[in-house]
PAPA-849334 format. One record per residue (C-alpha): residue in three letters; residue number from 0; x negated, y negated, z. Coordinates in nm, 2 decimals. Layout:
<recs>
<rec 'ala', NUM, <X, Y, Z>> ...
</recs>
This chain:
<recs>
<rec 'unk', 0, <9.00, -1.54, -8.10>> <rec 'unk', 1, <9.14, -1.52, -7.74>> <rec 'unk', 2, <8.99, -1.64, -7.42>> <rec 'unk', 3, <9.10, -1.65, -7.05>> <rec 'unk', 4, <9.08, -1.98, -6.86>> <rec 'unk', 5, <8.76, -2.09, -6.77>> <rec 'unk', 6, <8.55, -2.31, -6.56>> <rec 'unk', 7, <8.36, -2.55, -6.75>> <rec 'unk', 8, <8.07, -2.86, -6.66>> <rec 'unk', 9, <8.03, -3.07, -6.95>> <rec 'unk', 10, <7.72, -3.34, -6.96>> <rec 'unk', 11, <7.71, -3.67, -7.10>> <rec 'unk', 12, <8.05, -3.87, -7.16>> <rec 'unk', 13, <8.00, -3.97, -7.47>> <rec 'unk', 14, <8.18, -3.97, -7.82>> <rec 'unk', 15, <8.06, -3.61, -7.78>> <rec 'unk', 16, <8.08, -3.51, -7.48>> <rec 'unk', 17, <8.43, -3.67, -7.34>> <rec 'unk', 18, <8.61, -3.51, -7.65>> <rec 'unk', 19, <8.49, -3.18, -7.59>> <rec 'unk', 20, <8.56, -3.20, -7.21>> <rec 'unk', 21, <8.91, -3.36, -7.33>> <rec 'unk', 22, <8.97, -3.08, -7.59>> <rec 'unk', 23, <8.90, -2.79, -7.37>> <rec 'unk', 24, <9.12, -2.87, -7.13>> <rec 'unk', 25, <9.37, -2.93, -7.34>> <rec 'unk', 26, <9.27, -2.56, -7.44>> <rec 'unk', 27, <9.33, -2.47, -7.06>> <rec 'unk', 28, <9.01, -2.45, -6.87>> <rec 'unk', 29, <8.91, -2.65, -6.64>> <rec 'unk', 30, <8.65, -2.94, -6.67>> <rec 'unk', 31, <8.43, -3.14, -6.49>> <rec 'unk', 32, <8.25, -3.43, -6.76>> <rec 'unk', 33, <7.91, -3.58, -6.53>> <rec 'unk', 34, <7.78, -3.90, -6.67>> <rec 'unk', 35, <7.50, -4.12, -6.52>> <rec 'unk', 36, <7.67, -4.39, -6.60>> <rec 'unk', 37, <7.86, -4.51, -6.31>> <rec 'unk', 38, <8.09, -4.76, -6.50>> <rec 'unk', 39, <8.16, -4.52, -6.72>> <rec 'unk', 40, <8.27, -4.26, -6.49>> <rec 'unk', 41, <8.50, -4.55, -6.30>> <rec 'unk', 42, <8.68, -4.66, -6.57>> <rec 'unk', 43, <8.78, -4.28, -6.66>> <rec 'unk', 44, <8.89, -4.22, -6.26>> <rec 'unk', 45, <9.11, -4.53, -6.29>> <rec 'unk', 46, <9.22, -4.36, -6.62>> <rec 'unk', 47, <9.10, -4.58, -6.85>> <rec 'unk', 48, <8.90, -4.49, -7.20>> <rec 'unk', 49, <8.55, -4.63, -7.20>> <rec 'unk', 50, <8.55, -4.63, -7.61>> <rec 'unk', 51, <8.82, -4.68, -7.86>> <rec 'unk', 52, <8.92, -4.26, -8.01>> <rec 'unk', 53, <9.28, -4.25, -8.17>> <rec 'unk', 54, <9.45, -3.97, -7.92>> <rec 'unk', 55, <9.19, -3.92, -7.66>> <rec 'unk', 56, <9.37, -4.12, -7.37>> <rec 'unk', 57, <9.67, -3.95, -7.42>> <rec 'unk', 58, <9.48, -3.64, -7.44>> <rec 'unk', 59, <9.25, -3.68, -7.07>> <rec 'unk', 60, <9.61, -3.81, -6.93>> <rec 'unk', 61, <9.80, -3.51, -7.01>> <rec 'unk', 62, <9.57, -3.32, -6.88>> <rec 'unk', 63, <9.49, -3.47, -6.62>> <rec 'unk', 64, <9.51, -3.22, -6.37>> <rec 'unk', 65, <9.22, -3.02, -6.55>> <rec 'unk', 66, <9.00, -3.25, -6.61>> <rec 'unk', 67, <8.75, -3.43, -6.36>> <rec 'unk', 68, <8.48, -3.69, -6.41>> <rec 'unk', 69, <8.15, -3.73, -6.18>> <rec 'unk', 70, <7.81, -3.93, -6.13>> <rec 'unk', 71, <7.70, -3.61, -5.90>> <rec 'unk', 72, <7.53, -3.28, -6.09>> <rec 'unk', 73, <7.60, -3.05, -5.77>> <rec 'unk', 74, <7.99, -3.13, -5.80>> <rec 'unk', 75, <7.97, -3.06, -6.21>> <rec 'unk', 76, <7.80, -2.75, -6.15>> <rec 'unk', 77, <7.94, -2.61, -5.85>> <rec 'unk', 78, <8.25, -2.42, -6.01>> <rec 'unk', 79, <8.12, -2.42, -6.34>> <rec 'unk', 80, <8.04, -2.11, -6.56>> <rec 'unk', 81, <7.95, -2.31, -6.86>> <rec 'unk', 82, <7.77, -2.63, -6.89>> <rec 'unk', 83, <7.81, -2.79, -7.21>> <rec 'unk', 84, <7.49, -3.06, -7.30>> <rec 'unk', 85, <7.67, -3.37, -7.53>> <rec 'unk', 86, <7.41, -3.59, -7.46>> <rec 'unk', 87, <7.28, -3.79, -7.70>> <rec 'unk', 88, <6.95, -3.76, -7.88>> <rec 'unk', 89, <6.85, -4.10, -8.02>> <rec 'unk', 90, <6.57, -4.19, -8.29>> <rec 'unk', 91, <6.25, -4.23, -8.09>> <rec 'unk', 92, <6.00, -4.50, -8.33>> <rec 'unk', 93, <5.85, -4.16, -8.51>> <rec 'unk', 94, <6.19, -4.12, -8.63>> <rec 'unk', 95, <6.21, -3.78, -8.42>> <rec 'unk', 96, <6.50, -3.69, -8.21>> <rec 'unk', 97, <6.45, -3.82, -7.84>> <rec 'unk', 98, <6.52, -3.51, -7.61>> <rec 'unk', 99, <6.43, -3.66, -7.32>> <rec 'unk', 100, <6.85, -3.65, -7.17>> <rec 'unk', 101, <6.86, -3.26, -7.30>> <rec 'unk', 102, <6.55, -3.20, -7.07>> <rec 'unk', 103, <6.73, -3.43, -6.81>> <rec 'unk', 104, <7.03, -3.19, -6.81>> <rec 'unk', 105, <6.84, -2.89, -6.79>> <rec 'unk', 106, <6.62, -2.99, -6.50>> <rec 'unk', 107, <6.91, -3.09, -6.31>> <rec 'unk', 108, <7.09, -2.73, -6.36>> <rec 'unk', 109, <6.74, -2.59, -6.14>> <rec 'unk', 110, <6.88, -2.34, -5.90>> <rec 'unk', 111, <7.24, -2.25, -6.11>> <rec 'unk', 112, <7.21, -1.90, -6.11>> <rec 'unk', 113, <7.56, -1.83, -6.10>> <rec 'unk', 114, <7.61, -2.00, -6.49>> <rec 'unk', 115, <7.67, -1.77, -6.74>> <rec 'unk', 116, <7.61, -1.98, -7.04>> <rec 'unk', 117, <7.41, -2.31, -7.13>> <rec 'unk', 118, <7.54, -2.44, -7.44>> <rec 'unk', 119, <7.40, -2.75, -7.66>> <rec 'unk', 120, <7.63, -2.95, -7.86>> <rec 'unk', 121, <7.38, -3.26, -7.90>> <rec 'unk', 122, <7.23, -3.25, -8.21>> <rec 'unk', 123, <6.89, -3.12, -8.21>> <rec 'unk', 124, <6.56, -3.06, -8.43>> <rec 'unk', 125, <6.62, -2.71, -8.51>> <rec 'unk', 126, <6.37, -2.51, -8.29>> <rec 'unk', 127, <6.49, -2.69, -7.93>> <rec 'unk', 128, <6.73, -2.36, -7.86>> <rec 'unk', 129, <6.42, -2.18, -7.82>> <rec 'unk', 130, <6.23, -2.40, -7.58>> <rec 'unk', 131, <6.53, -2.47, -7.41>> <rec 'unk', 132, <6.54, -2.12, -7.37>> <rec 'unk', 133, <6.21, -2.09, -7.23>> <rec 'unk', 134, <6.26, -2.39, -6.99>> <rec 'unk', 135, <6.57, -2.19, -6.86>> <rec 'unk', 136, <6.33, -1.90, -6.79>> <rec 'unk', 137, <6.08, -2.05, -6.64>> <rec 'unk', 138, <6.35, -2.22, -6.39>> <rec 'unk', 139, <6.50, -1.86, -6.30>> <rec 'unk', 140, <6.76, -1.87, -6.52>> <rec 'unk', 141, <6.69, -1.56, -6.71>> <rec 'unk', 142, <7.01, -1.42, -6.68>> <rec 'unk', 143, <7.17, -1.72, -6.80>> <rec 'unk', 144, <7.26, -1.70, -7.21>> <rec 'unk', 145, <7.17, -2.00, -7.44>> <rec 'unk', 146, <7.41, -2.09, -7.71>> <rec 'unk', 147, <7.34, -2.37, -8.01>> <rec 'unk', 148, <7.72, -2.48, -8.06>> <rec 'unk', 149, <7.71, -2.81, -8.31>> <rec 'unk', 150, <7.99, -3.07, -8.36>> <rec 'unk', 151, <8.14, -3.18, -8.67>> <rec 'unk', 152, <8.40, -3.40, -8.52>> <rec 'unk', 153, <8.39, -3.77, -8.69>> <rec 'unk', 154, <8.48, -4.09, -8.52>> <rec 'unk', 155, <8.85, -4.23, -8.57>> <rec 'unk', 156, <8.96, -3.82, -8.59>> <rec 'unk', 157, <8.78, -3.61, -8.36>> <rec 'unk', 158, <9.01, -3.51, -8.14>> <rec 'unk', 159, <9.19, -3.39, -8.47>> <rec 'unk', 160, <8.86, -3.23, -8.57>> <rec 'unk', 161, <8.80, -3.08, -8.22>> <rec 'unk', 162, <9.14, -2.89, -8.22>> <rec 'unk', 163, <9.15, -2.78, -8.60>> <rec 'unk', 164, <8.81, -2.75, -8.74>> <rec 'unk', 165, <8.71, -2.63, -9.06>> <rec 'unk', 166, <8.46, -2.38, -8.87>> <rec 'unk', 167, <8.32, -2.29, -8.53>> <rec 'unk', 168, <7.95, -2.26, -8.50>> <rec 'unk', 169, <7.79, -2.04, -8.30>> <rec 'unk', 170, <7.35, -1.98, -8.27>> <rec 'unk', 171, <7.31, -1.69, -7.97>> <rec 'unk', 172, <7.02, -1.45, -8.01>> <rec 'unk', 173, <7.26, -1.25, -7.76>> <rec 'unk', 174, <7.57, -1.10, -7.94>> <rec 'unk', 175, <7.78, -1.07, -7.58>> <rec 'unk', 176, <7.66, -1.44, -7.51>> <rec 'unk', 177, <7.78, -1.54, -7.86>> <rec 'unk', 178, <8.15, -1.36, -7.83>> <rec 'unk', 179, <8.20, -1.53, -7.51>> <rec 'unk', 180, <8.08, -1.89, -7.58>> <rec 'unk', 181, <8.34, -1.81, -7.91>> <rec 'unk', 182, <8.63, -1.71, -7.64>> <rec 'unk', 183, <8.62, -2.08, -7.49>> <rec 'unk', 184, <8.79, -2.20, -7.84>> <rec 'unk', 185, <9.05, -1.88, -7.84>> <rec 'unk', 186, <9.33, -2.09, -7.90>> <rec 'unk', 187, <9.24, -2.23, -8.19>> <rec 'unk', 188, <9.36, -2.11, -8.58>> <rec 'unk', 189, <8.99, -2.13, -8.73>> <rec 'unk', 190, <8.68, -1.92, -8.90>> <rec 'unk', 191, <8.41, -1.85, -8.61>> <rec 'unk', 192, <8.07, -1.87, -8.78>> <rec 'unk', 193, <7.80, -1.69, -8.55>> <rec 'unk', 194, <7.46, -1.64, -8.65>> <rec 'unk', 195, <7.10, -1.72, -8.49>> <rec 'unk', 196, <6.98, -2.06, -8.33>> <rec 'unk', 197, <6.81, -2.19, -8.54>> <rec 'unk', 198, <7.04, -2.15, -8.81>> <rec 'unk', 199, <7.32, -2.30, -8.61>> <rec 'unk', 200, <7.05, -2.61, -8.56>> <rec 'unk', 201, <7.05, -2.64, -8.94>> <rec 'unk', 202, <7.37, -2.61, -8.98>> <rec 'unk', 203, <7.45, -3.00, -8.80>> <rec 'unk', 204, <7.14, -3.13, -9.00>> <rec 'unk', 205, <7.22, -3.00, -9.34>> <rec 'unk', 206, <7.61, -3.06, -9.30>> <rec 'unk', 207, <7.48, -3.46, -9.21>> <rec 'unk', 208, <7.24, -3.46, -9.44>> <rec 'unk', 209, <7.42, -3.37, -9.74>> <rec 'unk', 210, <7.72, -3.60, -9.70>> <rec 'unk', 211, <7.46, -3.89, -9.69>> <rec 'unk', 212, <7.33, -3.76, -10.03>> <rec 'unk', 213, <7.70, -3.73, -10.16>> <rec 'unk', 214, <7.76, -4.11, -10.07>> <rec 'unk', 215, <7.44, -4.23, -10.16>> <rec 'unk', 216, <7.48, -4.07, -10.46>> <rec 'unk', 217, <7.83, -4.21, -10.59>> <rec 'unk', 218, <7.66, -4.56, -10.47>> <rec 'unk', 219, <7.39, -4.54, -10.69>> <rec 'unk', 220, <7.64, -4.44, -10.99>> <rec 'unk', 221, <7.79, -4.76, -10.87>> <rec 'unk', 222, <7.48, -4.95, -10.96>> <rec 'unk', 223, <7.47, -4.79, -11.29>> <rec 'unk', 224, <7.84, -4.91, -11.31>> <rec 'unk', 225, <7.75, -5.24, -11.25>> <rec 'unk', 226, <7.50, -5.25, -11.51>> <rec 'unk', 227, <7.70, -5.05, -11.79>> <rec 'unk', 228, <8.04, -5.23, -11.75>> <rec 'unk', 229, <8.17, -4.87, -11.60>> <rec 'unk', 230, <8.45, -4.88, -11.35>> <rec 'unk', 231, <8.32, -4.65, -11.02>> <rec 'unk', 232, <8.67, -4.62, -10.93>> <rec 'unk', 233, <8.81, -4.44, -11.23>> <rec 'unk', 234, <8.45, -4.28, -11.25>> <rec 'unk', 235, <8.46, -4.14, -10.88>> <rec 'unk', 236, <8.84, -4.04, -10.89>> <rec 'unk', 237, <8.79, -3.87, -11.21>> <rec 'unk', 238, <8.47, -3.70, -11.10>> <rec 'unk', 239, <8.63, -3.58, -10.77>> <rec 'unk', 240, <8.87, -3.39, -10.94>> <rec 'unk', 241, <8.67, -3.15, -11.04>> <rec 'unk', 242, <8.73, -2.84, -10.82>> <rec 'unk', 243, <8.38, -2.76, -10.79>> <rec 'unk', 244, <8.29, -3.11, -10.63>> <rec 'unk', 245, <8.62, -3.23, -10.45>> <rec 'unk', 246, <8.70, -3.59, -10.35>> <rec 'unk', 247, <8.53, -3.62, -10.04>> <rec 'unk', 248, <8.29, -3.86, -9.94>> <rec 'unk', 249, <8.27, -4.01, -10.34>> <rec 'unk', 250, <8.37, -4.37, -10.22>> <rec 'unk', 251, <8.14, -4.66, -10.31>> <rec 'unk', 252, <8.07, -4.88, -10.04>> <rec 'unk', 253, <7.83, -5.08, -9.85>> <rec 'unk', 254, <7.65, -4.74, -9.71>> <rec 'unk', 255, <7.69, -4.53, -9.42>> <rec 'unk', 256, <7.63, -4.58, -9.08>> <rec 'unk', 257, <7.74, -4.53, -8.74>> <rec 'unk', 258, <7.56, -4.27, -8.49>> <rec 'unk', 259, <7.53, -3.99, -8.64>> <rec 'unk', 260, <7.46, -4.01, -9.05>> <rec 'unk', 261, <7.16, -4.24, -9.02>> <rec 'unk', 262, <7.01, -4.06, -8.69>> <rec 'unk', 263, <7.03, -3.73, -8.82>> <rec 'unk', 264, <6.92, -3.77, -9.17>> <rec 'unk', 265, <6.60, -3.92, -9.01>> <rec 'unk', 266, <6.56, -3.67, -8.77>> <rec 'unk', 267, <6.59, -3.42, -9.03>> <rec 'unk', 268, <6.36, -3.59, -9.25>> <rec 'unk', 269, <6.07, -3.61, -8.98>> <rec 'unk', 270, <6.12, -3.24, -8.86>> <rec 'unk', 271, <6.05, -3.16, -9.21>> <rec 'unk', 272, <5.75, -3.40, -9.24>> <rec 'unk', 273, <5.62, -3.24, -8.95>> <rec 'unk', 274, <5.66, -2.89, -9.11>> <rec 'unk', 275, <5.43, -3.01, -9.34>> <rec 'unk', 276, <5.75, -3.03, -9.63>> <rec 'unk', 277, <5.77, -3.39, -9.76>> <rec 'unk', 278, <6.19, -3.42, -9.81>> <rec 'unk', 279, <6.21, -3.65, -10.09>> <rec 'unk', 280, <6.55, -3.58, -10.13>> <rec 'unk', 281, <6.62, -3.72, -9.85>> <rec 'unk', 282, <6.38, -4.01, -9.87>> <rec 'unk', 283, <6.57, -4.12, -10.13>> <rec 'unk', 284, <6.87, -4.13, -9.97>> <rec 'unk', 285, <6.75, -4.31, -9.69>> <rec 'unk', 286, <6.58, -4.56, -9.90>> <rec 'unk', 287, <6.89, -4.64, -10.11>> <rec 'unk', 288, <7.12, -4.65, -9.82>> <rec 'unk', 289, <6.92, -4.93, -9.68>> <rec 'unk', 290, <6.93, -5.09, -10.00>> <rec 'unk', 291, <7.29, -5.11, -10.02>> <rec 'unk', 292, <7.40, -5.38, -9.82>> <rec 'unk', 293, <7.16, -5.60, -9.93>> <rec 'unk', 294, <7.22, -5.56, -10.27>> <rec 'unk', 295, <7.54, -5.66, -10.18>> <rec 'unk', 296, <7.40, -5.99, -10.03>> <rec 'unk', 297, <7.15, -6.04, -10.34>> <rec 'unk', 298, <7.52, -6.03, -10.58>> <rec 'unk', 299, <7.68, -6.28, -10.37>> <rec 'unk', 300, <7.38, -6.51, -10.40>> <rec 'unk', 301, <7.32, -6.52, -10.75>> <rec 'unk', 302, <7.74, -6.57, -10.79>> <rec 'unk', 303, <7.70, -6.85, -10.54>> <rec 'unk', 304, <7.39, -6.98, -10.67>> <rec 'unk', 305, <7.18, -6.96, -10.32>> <rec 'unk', 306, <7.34, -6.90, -9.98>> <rec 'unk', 307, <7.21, -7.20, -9.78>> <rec 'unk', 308, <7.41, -7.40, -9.60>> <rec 'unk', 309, <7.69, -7.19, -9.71>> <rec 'unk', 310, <7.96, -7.06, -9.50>> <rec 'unk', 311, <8.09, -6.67, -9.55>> <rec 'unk', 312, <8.32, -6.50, -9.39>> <rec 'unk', 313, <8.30, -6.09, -9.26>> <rec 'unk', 314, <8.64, -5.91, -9.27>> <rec 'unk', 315, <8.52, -5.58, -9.04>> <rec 'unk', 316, <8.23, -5.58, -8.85>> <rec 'unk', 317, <8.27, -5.15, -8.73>> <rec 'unk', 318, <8.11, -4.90, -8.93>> <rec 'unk', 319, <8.38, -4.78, -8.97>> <rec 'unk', 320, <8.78, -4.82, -8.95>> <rec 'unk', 321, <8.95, -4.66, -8.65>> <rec 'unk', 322, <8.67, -4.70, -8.38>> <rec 'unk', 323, <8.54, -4.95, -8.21>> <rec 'unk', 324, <8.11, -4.82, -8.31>> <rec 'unk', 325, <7.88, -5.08, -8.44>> <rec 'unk', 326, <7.62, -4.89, -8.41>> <rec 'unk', 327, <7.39, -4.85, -8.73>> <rec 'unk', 328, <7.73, -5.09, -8.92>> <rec 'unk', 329, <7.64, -5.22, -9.25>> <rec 'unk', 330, <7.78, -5.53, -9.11>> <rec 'unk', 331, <7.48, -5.60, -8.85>> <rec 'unk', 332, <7.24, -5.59, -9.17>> <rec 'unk', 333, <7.50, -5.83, -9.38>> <rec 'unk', 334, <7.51, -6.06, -9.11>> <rec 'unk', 335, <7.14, -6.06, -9.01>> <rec 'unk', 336, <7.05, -6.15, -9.37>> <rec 'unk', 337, <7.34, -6.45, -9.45>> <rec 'unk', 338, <7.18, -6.60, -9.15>> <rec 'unk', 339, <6.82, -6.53, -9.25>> <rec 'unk', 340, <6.92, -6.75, -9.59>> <rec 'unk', 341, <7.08, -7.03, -9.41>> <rec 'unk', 342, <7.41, -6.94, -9.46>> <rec 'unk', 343, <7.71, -6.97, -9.15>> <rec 'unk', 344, <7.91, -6.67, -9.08>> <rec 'unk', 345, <8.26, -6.62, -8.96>> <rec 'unk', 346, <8.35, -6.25, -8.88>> <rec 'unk', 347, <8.70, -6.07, -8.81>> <rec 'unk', 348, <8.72, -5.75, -8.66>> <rec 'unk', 349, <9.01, -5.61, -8.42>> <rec 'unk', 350, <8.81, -5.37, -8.26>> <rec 'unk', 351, <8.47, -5.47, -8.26>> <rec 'unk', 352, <8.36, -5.48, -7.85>> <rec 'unk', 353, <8.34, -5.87, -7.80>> <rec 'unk', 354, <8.03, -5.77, -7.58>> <rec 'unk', 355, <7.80, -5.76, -7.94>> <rec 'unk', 356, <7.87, -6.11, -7.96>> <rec 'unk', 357, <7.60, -6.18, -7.67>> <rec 'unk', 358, <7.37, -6.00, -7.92>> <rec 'unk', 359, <7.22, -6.09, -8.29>> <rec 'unk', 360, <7.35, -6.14, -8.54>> <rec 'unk', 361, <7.67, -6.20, -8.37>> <rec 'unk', 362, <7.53, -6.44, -8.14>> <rec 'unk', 363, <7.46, -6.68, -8.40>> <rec 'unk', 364, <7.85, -6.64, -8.57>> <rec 'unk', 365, <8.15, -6.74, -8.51>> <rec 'unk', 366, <8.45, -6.47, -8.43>> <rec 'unk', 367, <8.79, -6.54, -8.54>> <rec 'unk', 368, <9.11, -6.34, -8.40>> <rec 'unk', 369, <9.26, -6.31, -8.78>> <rec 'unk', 370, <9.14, -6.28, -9.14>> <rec 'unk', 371, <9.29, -6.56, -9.23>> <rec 'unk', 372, <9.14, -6.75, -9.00>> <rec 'unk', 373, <8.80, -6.63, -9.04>> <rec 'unk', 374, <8.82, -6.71, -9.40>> <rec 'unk', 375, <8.92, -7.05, -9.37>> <rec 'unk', 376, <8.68, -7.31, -9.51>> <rec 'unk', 377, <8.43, -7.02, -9.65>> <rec 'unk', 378, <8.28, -7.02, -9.96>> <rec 'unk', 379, <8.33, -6.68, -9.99>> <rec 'unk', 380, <8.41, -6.36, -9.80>> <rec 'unk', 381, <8.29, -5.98, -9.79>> <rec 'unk', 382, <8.50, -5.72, -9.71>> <rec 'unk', 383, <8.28, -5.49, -9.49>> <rec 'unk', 384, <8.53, -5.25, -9.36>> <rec 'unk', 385, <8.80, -5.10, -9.50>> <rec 'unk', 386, <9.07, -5.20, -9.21>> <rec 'unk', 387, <9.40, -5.10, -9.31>> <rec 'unk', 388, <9.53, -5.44, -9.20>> <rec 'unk', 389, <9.34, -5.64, -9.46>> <rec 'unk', 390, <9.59, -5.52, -9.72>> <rec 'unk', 391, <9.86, -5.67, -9.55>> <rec 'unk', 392, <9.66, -6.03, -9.60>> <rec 'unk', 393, <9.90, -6.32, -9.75>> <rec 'unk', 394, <9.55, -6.32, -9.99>> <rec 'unk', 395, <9.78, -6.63, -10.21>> <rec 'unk', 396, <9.75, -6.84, -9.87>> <rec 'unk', 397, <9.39, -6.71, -9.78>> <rec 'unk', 398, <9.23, -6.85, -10.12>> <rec 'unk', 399, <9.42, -7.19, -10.08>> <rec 'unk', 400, <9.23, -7.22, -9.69>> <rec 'unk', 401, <8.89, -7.12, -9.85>> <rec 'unk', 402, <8.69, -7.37, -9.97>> <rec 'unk', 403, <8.60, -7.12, -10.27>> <rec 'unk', 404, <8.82, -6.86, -10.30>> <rec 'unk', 405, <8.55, -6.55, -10.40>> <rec 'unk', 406, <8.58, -6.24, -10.18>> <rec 'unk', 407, <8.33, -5.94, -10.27>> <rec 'unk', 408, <8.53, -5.62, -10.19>> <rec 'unk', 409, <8.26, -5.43, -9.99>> <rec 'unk', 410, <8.46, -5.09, -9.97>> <rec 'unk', 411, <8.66, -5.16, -10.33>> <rec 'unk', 412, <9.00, -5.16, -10.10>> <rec 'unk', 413, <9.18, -5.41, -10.23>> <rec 'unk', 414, <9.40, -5.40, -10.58>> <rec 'unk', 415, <9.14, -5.64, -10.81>> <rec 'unk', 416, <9.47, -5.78, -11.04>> <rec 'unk', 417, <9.68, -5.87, -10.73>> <rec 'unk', 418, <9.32, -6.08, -10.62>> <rec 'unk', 419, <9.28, -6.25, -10.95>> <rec 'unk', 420, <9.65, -6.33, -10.95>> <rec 'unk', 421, <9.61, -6.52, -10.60>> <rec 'unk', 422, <9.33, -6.70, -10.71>> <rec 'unk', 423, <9.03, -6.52, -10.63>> <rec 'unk', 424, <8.68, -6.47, -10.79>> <rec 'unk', 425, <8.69, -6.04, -10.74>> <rec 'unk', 426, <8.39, -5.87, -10.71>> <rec 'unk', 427, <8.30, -5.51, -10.64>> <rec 'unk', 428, <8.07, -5.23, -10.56>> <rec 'unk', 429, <8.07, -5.04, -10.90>> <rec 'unk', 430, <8.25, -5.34, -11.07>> <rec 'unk', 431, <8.17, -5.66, -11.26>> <rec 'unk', 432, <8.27, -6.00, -11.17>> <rec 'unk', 433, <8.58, -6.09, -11.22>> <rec 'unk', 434, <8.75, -6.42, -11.22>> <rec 'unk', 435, <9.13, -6.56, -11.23>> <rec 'unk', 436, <9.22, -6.69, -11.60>> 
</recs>
């Protein structure tokens, strides 16, 4: 692919929408990233990062001369030949997709008739490209192409994704439109898929979807594990090497979460209910996802013989390592349900925002600023996220400051003989119990 320079409004400054604006300038154009969020947009004007992303303040300071962030629509869209939509599109109580900020964006670009593209990147029921494209009729904007463009950038790498992805996604119903929505990523070394809207919808969903399966699936092998005296971790390795499944995605855990996994698989899963399709694929996967961190919490009970008045300690409270997201974390359902038992909970995270401690759970627990320190006195501890500084834990000195020395690996992490040999009681998703001789 090549493309010139060009002139680009992105919406929403978001996970989304502040890599992309970030990433195309670093491609050249020029971008303007609106936000209604008017602490947001001062904190990146005083050139500070309103959300932890490995390489993105680097990325909006080197390029700063490019790149320009605004409350005000008419300054976004003034210059612009492109608006980008990255806003987000939470679960509304039906489980639908809430389009309500989409809309938002396209009644604000009323009277833009010099745009020659809209483009969505916010995941979206498949079907929105065409009303979106009949709002833009009806609001003059005839002339004005529509492109469905999805991500596929994930948290803790998506500036890496943004700037080598395994594909680019293109839905246009207009070839010309699709080529030059496809110029804006010309520098880039990577396949450019283009195809209808719809399709390009369904590409997000089913891409989502089906790496939820793939988890869920090596979690309930873990059960299975756990019931058969099977190890999941020579089980998953072994299985991953096989060339027509791969590694990826085959790690027993807690469950996924964050924004985009749960949201999207239930988004999916009421578009197809209201297709009149019952997915119960995808019910299941659901189902068993929420099951998995409280099956977690129903282990640790029957080991400790009832949680009351018990005091356990959380090492990660993110969904995830490398970002600072708690949204839809495993650890919010953990938490929530020691407490509901009786229990006291201590929680270490070095990234977590310190605002969700004004929130439940977090509220109602204690936050340490170290491991150790949030283990000390507990009668056990979980291991929620895999933080690559829990394997650097003394764990010799932290079962001698724990008043029971039993840590449940959460994300299987940590080496299970170097545990026992420090004391510990190990215990694992896809493993038995173990305890020191």
């Amino acid at each position: 692919m090549t493309g010139a320079s060009r002139r680009i409004a992105v919406f929403g400054a978001g996970y989304i929408g502040l890599v992309t604006g970030a990433c195309f300038a670093e491609l050249g154009h020029r971008v303007v990233v609106r936000d209604i969020q008017p602490e947001r947009i001062r904190l990146l004007n005083s050139g500070e990062v309103p959300f932890f992303e490995p390489g993105l303040g680097d990325l909006i300071t080197r390029n700063k001369e490019r790149l320009a962030f605004t409350l005000d629509v008419e300054e976004a869209v003034r210059d612009a030949e492109v608006v980008f939509v990255c806003v987000d599109t939470p679960p509304t109580a039906s489980g639908d997709a809430d389009l309500s900020r989409v809309w938002a964006v396209v009644d604000a670009l009323r009277g833009a008739s010099h745009l020659v593209a809209v483009v969505v990147k916010s995941t979206v029921p498949v079907g929105t490209g065409a009303r979106v494209r009949a709002a833009l009729d009806e609001r003059d904007l005839g002339h004005v192409g529509y492109a469905s463009n999805p991500e596929f950038t994930a948290e803790g790498r998506a500036v890496e994704d943004f700037l080598r992805p395994d594909r680019v996604v293109i839905g246009a119903s207009d070839d010309a439109v699709a080529r030059w929505v496809a110029g804006l990523y010309g520098r880039l070394d990577s396949p450019v898929e283009l195809m209808d809207v719809a399709s390009a919808e369904m590409v997000k969903l089913a891409s989502n979807a089906l790496l939820a399966t793939r988890i869920t699936f090596i979690n309930e092998i873990a059960t299975v594990c756990e019931a058969t005296g099977a190890d999941i971790g020579h089980v998953s390795r072994a299985v991953g090497l096989d060339h027509r499944l791969g590694p990826h995605f085959l790690k027993a855990g807690l469950g996924y979460g964050g924004s985009c996994f749960p949201k999207d698989s239930r988004a999916l899963r009421a578009m197809a209910s209201n297709s009149g399709y019952p997915f119960q694929l995808l019910n299941a996967v659901i189902e068993v996802n929420e099951l998995q961190p409280r099956r977690a919490i129903q282990r640790l009970k029957t080991e400790l013989g009832g949680l009351k008045g018990r005091r356990i300690a959380l090492l990660g409270m993110t969904f995830k390592p490398g970002t600072d997201d708690m949204r839809e974390a495993p650890s919010t359902i953990i938490a929530s349900r020691l407490l509901a038992e009786g229990a006291t909970v201590t929680c270490w995270d070095p990234m977590a925002p310190r605002t969700d401690g004004r929130q439940e759970p977090w509220a109602s627990a204690t936050r340490r600023p170290d491991p150790l320190g949030a283990m000390t006195g507990a009668d056990a501890a979980i291991l929620v996220t895999e933080w690559p500084e829990l394997t650097d834990v003394d764990w010799t000195a932290a079962a001698r400051l724990m008043r029971n020395p039993l840590l449940f690996d959460g994300r299987n992490l940590l080496d299970p003989a170097a545990l026992l040999s420090a004391g510990f009681t190990h215990m694992g998703v896809g493993r038995g119990t173990r305890r020191p001789h």
